[in-house]
SEBABA-84590 format. One record per atom (N, C-alpha, C): atom name; x, y, z. Coordinates in steps of 0.2 Angstrom, whole numbers, plus 5000, padded with zeros to 4 digits. Example, Ala and Ser with C-alpha at 12.3 -4.5 7.8 and 13.67 -1.06 7.14 Angstrom:
# residues 2
PT   atom     xx     yy     zz
PT      N   5066   4972   5039
PT     CA   5062   4978   5039
PT      C   5066   4984   5039
PT      N   5064   4989   5035
PT     CA   5068   4995   5036
PT      C   5064   5000   5039
END
This chain:
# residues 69
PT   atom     xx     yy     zz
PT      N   4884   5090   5043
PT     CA   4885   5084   5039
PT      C   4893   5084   5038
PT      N   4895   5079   5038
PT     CA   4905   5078   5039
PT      C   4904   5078   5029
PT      N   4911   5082   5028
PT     CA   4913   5081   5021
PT      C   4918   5075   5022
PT      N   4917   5071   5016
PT     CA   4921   5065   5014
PT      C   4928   5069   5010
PT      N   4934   5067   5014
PT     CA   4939   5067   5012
PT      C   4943   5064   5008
PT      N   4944   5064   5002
PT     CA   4950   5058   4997
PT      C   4957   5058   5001
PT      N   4958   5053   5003
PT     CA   4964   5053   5006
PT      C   4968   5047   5002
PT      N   4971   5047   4995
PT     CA   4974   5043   4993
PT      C   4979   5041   4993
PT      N   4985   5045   4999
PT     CA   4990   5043   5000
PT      C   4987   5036   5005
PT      N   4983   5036   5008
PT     CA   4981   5031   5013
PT      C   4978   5024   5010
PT      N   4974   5026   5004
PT     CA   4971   5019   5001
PT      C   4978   5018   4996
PT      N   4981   5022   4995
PT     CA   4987   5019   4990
PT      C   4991   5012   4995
PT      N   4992   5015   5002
PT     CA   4996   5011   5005
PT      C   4991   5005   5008
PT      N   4985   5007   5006
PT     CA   4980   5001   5008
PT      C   4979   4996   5005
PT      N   4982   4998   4997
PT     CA   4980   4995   4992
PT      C   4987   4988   4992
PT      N   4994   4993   4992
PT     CA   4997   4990   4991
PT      C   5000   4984   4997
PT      N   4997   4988   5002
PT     CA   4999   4981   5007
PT      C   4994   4976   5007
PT      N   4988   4976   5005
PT     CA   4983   4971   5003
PT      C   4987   4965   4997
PT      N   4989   4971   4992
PT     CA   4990   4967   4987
PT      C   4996   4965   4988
PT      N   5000   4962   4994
PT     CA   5006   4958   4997
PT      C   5005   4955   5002
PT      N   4999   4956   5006
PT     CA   4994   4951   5011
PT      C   4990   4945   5007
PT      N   4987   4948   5000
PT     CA   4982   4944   4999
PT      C   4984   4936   5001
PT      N   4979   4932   5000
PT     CA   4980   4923   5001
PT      C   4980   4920   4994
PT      N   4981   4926   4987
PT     CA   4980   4922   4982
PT      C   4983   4927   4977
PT      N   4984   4925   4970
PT     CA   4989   4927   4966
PT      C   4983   4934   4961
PT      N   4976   4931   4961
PT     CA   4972   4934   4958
PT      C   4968   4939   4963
PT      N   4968   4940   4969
PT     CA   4967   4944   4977
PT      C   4971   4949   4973
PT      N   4979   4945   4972
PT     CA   4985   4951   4974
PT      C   4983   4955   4967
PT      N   4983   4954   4963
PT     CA   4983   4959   4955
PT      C   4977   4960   4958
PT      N   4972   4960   4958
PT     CA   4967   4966   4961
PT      C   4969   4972   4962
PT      N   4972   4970   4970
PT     CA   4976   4976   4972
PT      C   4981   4979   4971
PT      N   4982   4978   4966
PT     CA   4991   4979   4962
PT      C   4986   4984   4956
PT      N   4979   4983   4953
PT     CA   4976   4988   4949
PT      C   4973   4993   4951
PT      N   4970   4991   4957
PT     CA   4969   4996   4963
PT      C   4973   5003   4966
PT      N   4978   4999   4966
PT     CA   4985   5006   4968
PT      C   4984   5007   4963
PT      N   4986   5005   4958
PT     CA   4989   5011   4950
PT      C   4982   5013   4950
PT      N   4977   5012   4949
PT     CA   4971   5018   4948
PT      C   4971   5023   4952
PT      N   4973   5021   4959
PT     CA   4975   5027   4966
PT      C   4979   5030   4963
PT      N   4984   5027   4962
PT     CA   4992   5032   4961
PT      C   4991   5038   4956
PT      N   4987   5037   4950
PT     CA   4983   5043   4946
PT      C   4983   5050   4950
PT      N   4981   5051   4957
PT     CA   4980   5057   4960
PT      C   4989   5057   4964
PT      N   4991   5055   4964
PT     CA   4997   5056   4967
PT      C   5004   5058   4964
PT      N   5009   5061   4966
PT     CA   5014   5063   4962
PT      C   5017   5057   4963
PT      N   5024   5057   4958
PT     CA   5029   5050   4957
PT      C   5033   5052   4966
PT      N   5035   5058   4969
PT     CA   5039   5057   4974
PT      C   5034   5055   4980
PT      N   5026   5054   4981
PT     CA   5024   5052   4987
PT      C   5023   5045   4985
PT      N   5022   5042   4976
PT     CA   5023   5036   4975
PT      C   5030   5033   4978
PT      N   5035   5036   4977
PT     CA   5042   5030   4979
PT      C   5042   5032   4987
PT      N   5038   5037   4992
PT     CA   5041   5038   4997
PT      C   5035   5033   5001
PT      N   5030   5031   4997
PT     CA   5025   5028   5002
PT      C   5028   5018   5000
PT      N   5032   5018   4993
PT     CA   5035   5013   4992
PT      C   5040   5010   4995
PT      N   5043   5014   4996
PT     CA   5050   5015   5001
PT      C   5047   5012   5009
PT      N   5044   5016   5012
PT     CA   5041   5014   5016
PT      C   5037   5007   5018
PT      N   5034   5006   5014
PT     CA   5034   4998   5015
PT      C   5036   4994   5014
PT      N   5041   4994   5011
PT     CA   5048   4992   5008
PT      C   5053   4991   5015
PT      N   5052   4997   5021
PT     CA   5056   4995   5023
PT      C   5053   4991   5030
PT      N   5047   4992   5029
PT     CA   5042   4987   5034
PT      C   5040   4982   5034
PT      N   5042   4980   5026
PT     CA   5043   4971   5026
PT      C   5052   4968   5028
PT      N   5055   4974   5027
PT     CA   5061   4973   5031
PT      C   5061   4971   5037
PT      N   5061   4976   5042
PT     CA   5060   4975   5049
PT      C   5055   4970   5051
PT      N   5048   4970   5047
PT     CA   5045   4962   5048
PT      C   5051   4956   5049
PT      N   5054   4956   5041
PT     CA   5058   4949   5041
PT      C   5065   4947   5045
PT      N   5065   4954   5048
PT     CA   5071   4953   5056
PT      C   5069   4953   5062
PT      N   5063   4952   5060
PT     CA   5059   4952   5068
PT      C   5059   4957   5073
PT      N   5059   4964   5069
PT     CA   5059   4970   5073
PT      C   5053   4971   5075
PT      N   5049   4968   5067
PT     CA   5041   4970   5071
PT      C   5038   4966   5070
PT      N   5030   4965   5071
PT     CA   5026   4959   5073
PT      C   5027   4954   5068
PT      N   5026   4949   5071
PT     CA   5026   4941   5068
PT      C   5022   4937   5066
PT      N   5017   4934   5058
PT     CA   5013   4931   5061
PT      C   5013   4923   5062
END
């Protein structure tokens, strides 16, 4: 039987890019108290380095370095 792993550095970034995809204002805050319940297991430097990172992926999103929708 496989053990279940907590990977909350992965639903943290799961959370937070949901909660900037979502198609509504009330979807988005969902996922905005989703992370912050995630982020409880996390330290503040894998919070700003997983911040940071999609921070810069919305970047190169809006340069069109990567995909388009």
């Amino acid at each position: 039987m496989e053990t279940l792993v907590q990977d909350y550095e992965l639903q943290f970034i799961e959370a937070l890019w949901l909660s900037i995809s979502a198609p509504n204002e009330e979807l988005s805050k969902n996922c905005v108290n989703i992370a912050d319940d995630i982020s409880q297991h996390l330290t503040v430097e894998q919070m700003a380095a997983i911040k940071k990172t999609i921070e810069k992926t919305i970047e190169l999103k809006n340069e069109g370095v990567l995909w388009n929708n």
